[in-house]
ZAMARGU-4260 file (C-alpha; in steps of 0.2 Angstrom, whole numbers, plus 5000, padded with zeros to 4 digits):
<rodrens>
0) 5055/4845/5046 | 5037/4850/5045 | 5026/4853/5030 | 5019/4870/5030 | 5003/4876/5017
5) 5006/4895/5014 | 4992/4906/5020 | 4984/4919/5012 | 4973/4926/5021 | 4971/4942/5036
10) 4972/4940/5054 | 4962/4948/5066 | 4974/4949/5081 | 4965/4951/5098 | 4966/4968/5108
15) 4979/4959/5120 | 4986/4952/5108 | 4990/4968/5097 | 4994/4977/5117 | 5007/4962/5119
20) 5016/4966/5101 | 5015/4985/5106 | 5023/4983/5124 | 5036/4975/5115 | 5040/4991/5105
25) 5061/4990/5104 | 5061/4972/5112 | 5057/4953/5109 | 5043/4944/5114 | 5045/4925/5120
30) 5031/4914/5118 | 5031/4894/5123 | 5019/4882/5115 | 5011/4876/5132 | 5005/4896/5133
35) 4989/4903/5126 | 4996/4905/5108 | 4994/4919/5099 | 4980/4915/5083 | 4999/4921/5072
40) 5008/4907/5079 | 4991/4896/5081 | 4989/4895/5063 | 5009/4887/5061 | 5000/4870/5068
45) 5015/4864/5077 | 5015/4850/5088 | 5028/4848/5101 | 5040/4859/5114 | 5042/4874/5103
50) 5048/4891/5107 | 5045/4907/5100 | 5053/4924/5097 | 5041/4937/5091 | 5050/4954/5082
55) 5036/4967/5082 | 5041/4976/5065 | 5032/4993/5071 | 5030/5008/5059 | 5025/5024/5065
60) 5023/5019/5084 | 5010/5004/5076 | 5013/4988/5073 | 5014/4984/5056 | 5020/4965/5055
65) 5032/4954/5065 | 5044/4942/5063 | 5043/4924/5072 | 5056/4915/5075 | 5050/4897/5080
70) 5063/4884/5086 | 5065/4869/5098 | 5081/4871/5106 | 5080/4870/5127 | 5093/4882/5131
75) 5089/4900/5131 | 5093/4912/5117 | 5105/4924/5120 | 5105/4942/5123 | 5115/4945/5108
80) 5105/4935/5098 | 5091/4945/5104 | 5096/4960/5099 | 5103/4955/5082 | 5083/4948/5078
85) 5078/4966/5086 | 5090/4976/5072 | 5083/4964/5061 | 5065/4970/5063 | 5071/4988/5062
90) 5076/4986/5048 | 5063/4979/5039 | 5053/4995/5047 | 5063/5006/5040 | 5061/4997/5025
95) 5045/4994/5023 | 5041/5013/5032 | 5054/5022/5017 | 5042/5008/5003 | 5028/5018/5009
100) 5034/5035/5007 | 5043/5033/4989 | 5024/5024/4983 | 5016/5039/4992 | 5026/5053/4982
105) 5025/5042/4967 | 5006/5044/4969 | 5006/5064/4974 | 5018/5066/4955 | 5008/5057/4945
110) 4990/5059/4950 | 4977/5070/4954 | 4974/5073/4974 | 4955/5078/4970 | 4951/5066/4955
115) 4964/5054/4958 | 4964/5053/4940 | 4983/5052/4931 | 4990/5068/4928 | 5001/5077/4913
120) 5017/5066/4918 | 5008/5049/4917 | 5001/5057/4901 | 5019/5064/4893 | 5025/5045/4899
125) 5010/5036/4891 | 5008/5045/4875 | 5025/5044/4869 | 5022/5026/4870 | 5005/5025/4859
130) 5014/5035/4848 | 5027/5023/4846 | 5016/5008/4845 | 5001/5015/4834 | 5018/5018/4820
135) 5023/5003/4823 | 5008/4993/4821 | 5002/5007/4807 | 4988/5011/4818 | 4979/5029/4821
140) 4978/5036/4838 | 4965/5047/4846 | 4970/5062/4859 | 4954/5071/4866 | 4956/5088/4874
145) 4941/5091/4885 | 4940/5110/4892 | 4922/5113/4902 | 4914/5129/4896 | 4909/5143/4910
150) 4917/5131/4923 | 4921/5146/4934 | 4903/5153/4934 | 4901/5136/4943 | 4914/5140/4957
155) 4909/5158/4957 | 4890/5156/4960 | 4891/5139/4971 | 4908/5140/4979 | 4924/5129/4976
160) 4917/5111/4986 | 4902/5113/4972 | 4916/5113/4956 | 4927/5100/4967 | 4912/5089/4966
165) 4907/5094/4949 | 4927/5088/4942 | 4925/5073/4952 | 4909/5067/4944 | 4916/5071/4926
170) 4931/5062/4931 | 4921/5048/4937 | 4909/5048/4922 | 4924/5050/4909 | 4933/5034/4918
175) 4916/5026/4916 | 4915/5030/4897 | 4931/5020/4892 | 4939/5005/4890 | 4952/4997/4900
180) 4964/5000/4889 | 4962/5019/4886 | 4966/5036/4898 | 4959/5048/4907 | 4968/5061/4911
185) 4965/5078/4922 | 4976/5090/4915 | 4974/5106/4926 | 4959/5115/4933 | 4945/5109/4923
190) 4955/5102/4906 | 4955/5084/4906 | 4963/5074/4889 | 4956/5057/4886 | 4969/5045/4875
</rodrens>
């Protein structure tokens, strides 16, 4: 029954530490408080014969987290309890690894690979929503449709990273421009809408 203060903070693991966790890939490692604790299992404070079982939750053929079991018990932990911690920490990869990919595609729908700006979804989604509350607040809304003028001369005569660059800066300069509260958006090609 110890007291334990959450900690908020990252941890720079060692290179042997890290290589520990990594041979561990598809196993369990077992730590003992008289060893040289890892600093993850230093920072816990505990005093006493403890016992540790470290799940390396690996995504990707990394490390990403683990899971540490800590406990005082003298008699070893069993094989099937092993393995049932191991499937444990697979699951949380797969988790954690399918978390990823969902906010990934999220963020490839609705925004801009070269800008990063929103894109005509988030727009769609956000205006019918301004709509909606400048009625009901009897408010005015504005909708700006920005479309830059000879944009291709730019791409023929300096070459498509010189208008990439060129988008990005307006993109960066129109964000700049606005306040928290508004958006800016990158339609297609060189047609951004500001809300």
């Amino acid at each position: 029954n110890q007291h334990f203060d959450l900690l908020d903070q990252s941890l720079e693991l060692t290179a042997e530490e890290l290589a520990d966790l990594q041979n561990k890939q598809g196993g369990v490692l077992e730590v003992e408080s008289h060893d040289d604790l890892p600093v993850y299992l230093k920072l816990l404070k505990l005093t006493g014969n403890w016992h540790f079982m470290i799940i390396p939750v690996v995504i990707n053929e990394n490390v990403s987290a683990t899971i540490s079991f800590a406990y005082q018990q003298n008699t070893p932990i069993s094989k099937e309890l092993k393995t049932i911690a191991r499937n444990f920490g697979d699951r949380i990869a797969v988790a954690l690894s399918n978390a990823a990919w969902e906010e990934k595609l999220f963020h490839q729908a609705h925004f801009d690979g070269l800008t990063g700006l929103p894109n005509r979804l988030v727009l769609n989604d956000r205006l019918q929503q301004e709509i909606a509350r400048a009625k009901r607040d009897s408010k005015q809304l504005a909708v700006l449709f920005l479309d830059l003028d000879r944009f291709k001369n730019v791409n023929d005569s300096l070459g498509h990273a010189a208008g990439d660059a060129l988008l990005k800066q307006i993109a960066e300069h129109l964000s700049n421009s606005i306040r928290t509260t508004d958006l800016v958006v990158r339609m297609s090609g060189d047609e951004f809408v500001v809300l």
